[in-house]
N, CA, C and O atoms as a GROMACS GRO file, in nm:
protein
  468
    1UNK      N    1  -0.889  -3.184   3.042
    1UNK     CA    2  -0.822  -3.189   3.169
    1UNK      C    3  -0.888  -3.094   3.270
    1UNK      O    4  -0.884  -3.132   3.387
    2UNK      N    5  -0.975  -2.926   3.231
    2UNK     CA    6  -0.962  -2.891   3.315
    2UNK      C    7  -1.143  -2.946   3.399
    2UNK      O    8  -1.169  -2.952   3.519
    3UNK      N    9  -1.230  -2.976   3.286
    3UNK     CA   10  -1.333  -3.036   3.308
    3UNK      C   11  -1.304  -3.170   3.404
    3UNK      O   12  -1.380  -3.187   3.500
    4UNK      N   13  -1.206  -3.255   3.381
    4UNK     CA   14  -1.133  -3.347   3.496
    4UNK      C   15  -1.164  -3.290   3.616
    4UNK      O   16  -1.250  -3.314   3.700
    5UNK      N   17  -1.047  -3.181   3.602
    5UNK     CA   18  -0.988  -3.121   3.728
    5UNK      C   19  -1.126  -3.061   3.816
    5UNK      O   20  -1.120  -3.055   3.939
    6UNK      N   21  -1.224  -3.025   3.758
    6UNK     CA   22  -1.371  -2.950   3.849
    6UNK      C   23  -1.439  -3.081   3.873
    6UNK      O   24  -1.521  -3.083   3.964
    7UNK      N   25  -1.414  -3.204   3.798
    7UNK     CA   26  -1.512  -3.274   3.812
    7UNK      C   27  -1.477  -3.337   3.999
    7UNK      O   28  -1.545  -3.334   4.101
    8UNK      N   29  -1.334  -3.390   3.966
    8UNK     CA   30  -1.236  -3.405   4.103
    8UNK      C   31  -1.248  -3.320   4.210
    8UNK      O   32  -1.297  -3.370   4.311
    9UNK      N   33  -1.222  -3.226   4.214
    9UNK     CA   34  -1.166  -3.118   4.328
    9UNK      C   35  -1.257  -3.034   4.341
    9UNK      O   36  -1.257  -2.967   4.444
   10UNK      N   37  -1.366  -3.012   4.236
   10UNK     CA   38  -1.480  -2.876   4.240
   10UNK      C   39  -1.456  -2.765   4.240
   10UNK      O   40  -1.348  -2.750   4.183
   11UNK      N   41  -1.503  -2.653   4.279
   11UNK     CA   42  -1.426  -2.540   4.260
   11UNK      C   43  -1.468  -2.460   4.423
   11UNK      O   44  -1.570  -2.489   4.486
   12UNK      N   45  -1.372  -2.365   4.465
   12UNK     CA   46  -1.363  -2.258   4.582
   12UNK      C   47  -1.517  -2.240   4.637
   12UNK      O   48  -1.615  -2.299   4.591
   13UNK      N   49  -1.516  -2.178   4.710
   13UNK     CA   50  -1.671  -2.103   4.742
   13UNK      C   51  -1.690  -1.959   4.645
   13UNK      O   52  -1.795  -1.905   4.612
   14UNK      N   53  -1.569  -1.926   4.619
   14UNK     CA   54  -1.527  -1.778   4.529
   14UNK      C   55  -1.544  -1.834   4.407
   14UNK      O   56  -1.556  -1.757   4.312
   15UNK      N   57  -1.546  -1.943   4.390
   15UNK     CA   58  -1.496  -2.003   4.200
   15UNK      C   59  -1.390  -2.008   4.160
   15UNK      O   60  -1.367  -2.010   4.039
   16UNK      N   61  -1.305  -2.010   4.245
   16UNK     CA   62  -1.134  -2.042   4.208
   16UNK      C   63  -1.137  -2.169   4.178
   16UNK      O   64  -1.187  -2.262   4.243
   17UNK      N   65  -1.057  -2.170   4.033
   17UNK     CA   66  -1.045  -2.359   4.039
   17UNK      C   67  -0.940  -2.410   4.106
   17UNK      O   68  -0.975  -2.515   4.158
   18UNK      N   69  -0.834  -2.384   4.127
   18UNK     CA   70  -0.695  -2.383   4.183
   18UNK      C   71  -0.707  -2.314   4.330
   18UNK      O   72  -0.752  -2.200   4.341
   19UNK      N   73  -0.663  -2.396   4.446
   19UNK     CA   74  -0.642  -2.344   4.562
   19UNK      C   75  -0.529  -2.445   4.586
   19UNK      O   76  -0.502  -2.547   4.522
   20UNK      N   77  -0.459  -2.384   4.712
   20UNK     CA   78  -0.372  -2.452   4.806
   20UNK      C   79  -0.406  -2.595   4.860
   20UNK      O   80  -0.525  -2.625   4.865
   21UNK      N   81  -0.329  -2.671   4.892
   21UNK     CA   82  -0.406  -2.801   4.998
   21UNK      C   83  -0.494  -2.756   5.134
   21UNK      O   84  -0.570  -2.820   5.207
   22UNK      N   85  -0.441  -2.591   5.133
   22UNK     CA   86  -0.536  -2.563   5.278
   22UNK      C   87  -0.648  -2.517   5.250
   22UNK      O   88  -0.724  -2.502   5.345
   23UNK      N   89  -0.698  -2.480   5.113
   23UNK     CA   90  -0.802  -2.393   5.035
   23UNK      C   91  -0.778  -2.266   4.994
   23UNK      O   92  -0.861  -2.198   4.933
   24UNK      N   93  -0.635  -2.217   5.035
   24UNK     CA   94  -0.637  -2.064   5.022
   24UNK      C   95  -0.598  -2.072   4.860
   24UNK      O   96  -0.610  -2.163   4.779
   25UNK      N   97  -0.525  -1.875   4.843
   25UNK     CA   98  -0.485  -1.888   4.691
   25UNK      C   99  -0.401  -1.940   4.673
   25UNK      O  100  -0.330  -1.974   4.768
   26UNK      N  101  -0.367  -1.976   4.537
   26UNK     CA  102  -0.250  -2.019   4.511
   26UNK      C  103  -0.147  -1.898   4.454
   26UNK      O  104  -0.182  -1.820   4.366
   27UNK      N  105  -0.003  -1.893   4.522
   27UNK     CA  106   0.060  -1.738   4.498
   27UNK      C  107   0.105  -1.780   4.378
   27UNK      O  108   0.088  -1.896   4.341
   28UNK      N  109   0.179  -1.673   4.291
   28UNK     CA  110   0.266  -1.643   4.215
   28UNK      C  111   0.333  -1.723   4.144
   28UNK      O  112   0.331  -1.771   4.031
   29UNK      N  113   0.439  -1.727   4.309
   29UNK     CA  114   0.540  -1.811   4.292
   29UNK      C  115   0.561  -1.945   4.263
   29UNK      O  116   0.650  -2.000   4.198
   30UNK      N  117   0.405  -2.014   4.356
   30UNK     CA  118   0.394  -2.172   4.340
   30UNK      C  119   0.351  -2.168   4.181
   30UNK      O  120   0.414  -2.250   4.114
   31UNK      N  121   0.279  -2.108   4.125
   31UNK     CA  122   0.273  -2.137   3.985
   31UNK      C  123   0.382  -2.152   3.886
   31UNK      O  124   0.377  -2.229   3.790
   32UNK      N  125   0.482  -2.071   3.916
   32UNK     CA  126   0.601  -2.009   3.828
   32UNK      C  127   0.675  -2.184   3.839
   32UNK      O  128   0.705  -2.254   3.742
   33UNK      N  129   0.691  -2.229   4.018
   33UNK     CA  130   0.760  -2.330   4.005
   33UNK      C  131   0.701  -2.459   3.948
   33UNK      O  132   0.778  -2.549   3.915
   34UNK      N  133   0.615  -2.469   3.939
   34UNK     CA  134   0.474  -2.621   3.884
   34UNK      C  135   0.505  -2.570   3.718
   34UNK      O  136   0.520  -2.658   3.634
   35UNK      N  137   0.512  -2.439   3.680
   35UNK     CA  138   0.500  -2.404   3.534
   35UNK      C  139   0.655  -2.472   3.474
   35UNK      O  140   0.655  -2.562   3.390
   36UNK      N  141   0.766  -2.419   3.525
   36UNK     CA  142   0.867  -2.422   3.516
   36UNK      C  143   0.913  -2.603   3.523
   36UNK      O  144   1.011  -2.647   3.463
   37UNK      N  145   0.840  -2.670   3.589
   37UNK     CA  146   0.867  -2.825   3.549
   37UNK      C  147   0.816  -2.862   3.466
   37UNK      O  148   0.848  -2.932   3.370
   38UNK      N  149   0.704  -2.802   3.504
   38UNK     CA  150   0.601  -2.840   3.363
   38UNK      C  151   0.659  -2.838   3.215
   38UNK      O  152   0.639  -2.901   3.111
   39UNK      N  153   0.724  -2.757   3.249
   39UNK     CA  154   0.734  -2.718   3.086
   39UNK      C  155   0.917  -2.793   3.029
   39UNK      O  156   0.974  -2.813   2.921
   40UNK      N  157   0.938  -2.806   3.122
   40UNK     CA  158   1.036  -2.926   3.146
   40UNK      C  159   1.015  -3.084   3.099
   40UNK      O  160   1.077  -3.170   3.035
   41UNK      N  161   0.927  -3.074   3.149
   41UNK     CA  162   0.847  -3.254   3.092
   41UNK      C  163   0.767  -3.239   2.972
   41UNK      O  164   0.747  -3.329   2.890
   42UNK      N  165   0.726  -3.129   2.967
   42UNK     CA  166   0.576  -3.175   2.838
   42UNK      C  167   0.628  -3.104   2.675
   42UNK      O  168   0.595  -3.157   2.568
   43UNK      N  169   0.712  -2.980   2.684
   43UNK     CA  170   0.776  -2.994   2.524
   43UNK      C  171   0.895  -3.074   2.503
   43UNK      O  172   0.973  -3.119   2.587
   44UNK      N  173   0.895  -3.085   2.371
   44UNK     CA  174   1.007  -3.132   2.305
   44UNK      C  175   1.154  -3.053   2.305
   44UNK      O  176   1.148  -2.934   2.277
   45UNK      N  177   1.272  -3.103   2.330
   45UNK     CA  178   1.368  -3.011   2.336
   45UNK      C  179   1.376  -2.894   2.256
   45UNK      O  180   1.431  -2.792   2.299
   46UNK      N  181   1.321  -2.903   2.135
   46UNK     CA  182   1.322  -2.830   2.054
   46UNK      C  183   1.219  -2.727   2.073
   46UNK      O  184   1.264  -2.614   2.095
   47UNK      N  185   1.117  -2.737   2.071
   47UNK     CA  186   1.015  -2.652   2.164
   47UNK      C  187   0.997  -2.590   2.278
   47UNK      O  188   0.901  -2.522   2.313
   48UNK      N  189   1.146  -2.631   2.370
   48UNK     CA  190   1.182  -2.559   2.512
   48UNK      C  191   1.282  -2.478   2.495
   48UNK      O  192   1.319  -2.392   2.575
   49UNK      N  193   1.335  -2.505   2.382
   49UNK     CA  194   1.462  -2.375   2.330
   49UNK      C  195   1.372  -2.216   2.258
   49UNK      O  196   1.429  -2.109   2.236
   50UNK      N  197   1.237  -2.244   2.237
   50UNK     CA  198   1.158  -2.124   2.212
   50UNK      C  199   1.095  -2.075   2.306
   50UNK      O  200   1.103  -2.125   2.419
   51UNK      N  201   0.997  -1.936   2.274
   51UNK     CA  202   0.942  -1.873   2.369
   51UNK      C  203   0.821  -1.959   2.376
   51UNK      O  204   0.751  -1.910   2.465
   52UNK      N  205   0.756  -2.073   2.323
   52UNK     CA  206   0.594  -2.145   2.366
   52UNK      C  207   0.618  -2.135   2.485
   52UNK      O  208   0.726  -2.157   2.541
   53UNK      N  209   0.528  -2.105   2.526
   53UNK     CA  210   0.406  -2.078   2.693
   53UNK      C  211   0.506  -2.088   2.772
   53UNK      O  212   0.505  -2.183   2.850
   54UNK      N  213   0.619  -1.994   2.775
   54UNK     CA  214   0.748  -1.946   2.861
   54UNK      C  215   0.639  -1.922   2.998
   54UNK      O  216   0.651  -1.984   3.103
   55UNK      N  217   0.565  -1.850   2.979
   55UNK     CA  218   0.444  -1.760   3.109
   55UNK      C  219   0.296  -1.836   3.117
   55UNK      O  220   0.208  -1.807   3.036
   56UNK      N  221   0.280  -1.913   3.197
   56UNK     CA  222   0.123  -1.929   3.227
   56UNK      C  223   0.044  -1.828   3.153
   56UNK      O  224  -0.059  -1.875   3.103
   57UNK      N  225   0.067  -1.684   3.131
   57UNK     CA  226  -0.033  -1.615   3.093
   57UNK      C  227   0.001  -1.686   2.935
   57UNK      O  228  -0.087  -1.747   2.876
   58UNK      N  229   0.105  -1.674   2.893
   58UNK     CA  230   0.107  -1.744   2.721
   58UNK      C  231   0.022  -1.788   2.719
   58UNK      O  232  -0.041  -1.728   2.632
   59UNK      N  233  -0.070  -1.904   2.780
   59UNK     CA  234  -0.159  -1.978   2.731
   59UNK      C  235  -0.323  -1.911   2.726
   59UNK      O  236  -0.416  -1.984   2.691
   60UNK      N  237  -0.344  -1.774   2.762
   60UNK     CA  238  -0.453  -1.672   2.759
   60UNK      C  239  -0.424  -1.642   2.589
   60UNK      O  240  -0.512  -1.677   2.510
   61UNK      N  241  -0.284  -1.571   2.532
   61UNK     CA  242  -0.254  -1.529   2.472
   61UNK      C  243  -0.296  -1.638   2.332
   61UNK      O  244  -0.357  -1.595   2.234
   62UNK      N  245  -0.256  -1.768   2.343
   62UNK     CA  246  -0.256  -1.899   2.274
   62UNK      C  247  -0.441  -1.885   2.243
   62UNK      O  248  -0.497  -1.890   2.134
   63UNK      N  249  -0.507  -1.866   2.387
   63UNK     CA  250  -0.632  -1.920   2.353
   63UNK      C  251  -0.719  -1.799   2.254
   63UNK      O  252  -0.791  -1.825   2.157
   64UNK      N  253  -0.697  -1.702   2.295
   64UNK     CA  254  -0.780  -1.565   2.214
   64UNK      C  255  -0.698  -1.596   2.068
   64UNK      O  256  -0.776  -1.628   1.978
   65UNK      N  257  -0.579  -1.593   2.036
   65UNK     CA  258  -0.568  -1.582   1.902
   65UNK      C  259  -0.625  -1.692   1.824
   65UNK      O  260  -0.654  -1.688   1.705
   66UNK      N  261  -0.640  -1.803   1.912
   66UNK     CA  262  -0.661  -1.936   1.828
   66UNK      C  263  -0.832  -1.908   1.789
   66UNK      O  264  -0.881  -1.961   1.689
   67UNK      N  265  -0.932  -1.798   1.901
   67UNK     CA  266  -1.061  -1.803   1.880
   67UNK      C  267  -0.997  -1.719   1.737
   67UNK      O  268  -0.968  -1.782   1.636
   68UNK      N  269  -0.981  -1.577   1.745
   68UNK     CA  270  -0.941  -1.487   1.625
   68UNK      C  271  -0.921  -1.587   1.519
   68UNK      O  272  -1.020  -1.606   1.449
   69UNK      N  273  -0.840  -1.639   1.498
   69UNK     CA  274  -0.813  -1.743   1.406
   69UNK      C  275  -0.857  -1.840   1.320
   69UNK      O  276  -0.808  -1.880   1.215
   70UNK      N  277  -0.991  -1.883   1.399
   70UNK     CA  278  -1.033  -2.001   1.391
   70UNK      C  279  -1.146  -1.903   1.315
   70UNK      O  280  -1.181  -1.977   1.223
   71UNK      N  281  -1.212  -1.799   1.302
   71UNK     CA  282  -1.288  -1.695   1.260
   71UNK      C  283  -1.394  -1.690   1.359
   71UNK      O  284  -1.508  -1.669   1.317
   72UNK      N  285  -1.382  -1.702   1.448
   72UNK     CA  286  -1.498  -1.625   1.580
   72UNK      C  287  -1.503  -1.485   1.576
   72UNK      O  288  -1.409  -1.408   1.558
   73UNK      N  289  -1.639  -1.455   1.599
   73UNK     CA  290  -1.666  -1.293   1.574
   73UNK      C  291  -1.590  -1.197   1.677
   73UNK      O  292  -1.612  -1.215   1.796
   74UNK      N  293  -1.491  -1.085   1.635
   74UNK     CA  294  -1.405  -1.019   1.714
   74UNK      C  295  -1.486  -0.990   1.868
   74UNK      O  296  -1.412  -0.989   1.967
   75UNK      N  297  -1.632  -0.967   1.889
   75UNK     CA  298  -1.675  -0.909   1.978
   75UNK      C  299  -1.736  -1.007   2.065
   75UNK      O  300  -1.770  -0.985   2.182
   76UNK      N  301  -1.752  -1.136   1.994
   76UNK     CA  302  -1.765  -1.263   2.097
   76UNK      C  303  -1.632  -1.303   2.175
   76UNK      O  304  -1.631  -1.326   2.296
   77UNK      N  305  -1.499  -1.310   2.078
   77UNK     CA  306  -1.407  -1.317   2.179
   77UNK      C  307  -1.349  -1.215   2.296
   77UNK      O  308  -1.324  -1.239   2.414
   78UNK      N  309  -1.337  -1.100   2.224
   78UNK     CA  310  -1.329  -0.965   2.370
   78UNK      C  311  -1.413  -1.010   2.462
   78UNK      O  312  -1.362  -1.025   2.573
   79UNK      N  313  -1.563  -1.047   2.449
   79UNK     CA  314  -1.656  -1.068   2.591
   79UNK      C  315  -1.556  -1.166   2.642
   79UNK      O  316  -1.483  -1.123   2.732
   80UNK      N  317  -1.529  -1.347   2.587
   80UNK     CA  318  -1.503  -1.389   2.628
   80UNK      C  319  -1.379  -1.352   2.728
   80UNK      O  320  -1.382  -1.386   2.847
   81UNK      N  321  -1.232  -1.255   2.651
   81UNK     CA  322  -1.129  -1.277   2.695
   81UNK      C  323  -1.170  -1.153   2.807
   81UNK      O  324  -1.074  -1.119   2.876
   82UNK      N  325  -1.291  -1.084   2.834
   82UNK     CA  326  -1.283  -0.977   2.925
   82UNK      C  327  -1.196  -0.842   2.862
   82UNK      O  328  -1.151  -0.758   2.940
   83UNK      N  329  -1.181  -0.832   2.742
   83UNK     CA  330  -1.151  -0.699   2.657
   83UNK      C  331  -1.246  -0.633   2.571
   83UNK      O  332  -1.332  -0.702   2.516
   84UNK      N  333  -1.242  -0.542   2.557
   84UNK     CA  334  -1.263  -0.443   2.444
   84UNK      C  335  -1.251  -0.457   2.334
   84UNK      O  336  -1.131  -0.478   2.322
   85UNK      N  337  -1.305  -0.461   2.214
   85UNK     CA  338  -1.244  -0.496   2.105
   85UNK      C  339  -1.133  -0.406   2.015
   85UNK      O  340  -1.074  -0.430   1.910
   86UNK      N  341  -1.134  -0.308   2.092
   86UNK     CA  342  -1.015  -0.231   2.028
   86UNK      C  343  -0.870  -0.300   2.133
   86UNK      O  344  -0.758  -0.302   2.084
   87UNK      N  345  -0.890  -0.338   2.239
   87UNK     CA  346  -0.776  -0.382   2.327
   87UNK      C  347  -0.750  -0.501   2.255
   87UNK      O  348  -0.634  -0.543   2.248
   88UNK      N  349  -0.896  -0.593   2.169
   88UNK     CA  350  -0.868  -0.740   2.146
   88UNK      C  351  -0.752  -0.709   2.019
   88UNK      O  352  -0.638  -0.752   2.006
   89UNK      N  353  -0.817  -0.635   1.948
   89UNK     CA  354  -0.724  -0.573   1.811
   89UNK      C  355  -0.587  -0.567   1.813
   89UNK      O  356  -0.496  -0.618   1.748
   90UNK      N  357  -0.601  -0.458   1.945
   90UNK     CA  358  -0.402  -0.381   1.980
   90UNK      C  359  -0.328  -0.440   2.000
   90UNK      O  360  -0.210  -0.411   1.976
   91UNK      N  361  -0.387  -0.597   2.076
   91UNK     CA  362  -0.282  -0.691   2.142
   91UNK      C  363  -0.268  -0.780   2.041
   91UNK      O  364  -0.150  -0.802   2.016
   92UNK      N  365  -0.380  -0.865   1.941
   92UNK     CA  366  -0.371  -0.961   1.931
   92UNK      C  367  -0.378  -0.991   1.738
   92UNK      O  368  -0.328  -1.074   1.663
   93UNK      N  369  -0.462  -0.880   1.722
   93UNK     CA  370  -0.395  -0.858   1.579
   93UNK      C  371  -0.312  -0.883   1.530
   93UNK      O  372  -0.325  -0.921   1.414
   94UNK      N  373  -0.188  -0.876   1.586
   94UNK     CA  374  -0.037  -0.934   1.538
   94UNK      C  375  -0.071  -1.056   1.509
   94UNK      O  376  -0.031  -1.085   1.396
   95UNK      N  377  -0.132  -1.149   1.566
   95UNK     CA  378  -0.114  -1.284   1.524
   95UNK      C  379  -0.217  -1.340   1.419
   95UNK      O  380  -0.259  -1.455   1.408
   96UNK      N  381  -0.245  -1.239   1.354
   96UNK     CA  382  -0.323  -1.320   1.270
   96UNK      C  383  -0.297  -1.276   1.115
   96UNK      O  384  -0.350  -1.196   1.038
   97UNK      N  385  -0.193  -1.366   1.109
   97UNK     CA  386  -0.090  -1.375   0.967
   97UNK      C  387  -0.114  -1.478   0.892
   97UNK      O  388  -0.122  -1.584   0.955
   98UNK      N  389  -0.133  -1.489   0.735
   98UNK     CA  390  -0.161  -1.600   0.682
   98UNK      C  391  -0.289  -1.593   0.627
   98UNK      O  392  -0.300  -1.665   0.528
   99UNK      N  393  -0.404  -1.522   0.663
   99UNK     CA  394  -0.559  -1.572   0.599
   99UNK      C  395  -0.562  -1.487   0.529
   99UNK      O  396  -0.563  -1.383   0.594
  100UNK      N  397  -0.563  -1.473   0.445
  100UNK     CA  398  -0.538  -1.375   0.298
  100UNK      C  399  -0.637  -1.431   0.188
  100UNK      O  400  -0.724  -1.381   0.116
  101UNK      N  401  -0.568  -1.592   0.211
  101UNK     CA  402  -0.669  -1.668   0.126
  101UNK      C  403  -0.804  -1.751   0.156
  101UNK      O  404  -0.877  -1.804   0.072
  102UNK      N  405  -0.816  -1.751   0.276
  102UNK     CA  406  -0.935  -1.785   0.341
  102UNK      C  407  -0.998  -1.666   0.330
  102UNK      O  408  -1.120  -1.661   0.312
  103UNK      N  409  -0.929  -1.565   0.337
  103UNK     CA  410  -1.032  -1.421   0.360
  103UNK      C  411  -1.152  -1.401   0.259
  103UNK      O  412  -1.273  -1.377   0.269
  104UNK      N  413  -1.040  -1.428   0.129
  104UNK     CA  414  -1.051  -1.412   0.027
  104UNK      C  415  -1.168  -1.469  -0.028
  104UNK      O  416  -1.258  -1.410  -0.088
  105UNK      N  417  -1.153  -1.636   0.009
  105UNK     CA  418  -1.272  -1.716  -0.031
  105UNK      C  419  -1.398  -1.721   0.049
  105UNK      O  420  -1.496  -1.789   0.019
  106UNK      N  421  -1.388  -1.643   0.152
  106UNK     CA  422  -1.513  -1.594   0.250
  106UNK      C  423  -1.576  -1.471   0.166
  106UNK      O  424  -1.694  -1.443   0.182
  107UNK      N  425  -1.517  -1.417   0.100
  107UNK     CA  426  -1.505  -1.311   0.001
  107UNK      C  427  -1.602  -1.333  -0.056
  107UNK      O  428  -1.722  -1.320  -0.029
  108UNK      N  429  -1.503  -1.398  -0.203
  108UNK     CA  430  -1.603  -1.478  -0.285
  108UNK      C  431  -1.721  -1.510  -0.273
  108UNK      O  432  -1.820  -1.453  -0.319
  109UNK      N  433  -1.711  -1.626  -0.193
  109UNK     CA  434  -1.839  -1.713  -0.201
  109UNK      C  435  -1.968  -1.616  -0.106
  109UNK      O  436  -2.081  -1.662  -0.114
  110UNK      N  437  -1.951  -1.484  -0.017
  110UNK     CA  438  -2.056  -1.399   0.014
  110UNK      C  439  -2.106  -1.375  -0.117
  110UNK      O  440  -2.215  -1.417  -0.158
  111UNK      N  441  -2.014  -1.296  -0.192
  111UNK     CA  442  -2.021  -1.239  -0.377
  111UNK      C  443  -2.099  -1.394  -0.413
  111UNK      O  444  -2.214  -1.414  -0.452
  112UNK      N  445  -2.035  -1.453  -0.396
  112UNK     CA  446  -2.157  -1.569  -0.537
  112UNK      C  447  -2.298  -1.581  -0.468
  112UNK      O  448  -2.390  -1.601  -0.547
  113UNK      N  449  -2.333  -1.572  -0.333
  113UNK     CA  450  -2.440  -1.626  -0.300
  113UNK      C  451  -2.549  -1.442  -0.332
  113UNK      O  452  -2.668  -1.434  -0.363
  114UNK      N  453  -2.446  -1.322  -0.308
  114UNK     CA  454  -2.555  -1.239  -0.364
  114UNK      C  455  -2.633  -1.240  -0.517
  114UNK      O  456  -2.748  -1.239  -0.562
  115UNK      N  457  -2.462  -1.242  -0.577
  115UNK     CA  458  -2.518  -1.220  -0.770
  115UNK      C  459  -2.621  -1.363  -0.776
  115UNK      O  460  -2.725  -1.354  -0.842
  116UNK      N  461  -2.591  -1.478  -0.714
  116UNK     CA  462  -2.698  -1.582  -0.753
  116UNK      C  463  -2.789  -1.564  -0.719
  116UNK      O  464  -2.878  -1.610  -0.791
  117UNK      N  465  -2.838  -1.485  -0.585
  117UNK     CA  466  -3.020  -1.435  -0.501
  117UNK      C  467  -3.091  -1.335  -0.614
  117UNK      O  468  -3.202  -1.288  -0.594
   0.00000   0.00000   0.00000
């Protein structure tokens, strides 16, 4: 969608992808209200009774843990998200619950490919 959206509209002279109909910024507030329908139409009732992407920023939060997650190197995603990797850690560490056993077998199989060299 957002590759759509540049392909359509292009982007600012600044590189804003999002401007006003007049070109200026877009405030705050107009986001909060476009977010706030948004999120009205596109989850499931059941998914609007939780905190998912309550905040436009949620979806910053969504995208760094999912790199963390997915096993991208901690210091490729800080460049990306514009942090530090001790800031990427402090914030986002929390969410990465569960790989214990992936860890594990990243583990391993380093261990088998040395004892086999």
């Amino acid at each position: 969608m957002l590759r759509w959206h540049v392909t359509a509209y292009g982007t600012h002279a600044d590189g804003r992808l999002f401007r006003t109909a007049r070109g200026g910024m877009a405030q705050e507030s107009g986001y909060g209200e476009v977010w706030a329908g948004a999120r009205e139409d596109v989850p499931s009732p059941a998914e609007r009774e939780t905190k998912l992407a309550k905040r436009p920023y949620d979806l910053r939060h969504a995208a760094v843990s999912t790199w963390l997650s997915s096993g991208v190197e901690p210091q490729l995603v800080a460049q990306r998200a514009s942090h530090s990797v001790a800031v990427l850690f402090r914030v986002y560490a929390k969410f990465l619950k569960g790989g214990d056993e992936a860890a594990n077998a990243k583990i391993s199989a380093r261990l088998q490919q040395r004892l086999g060299s």
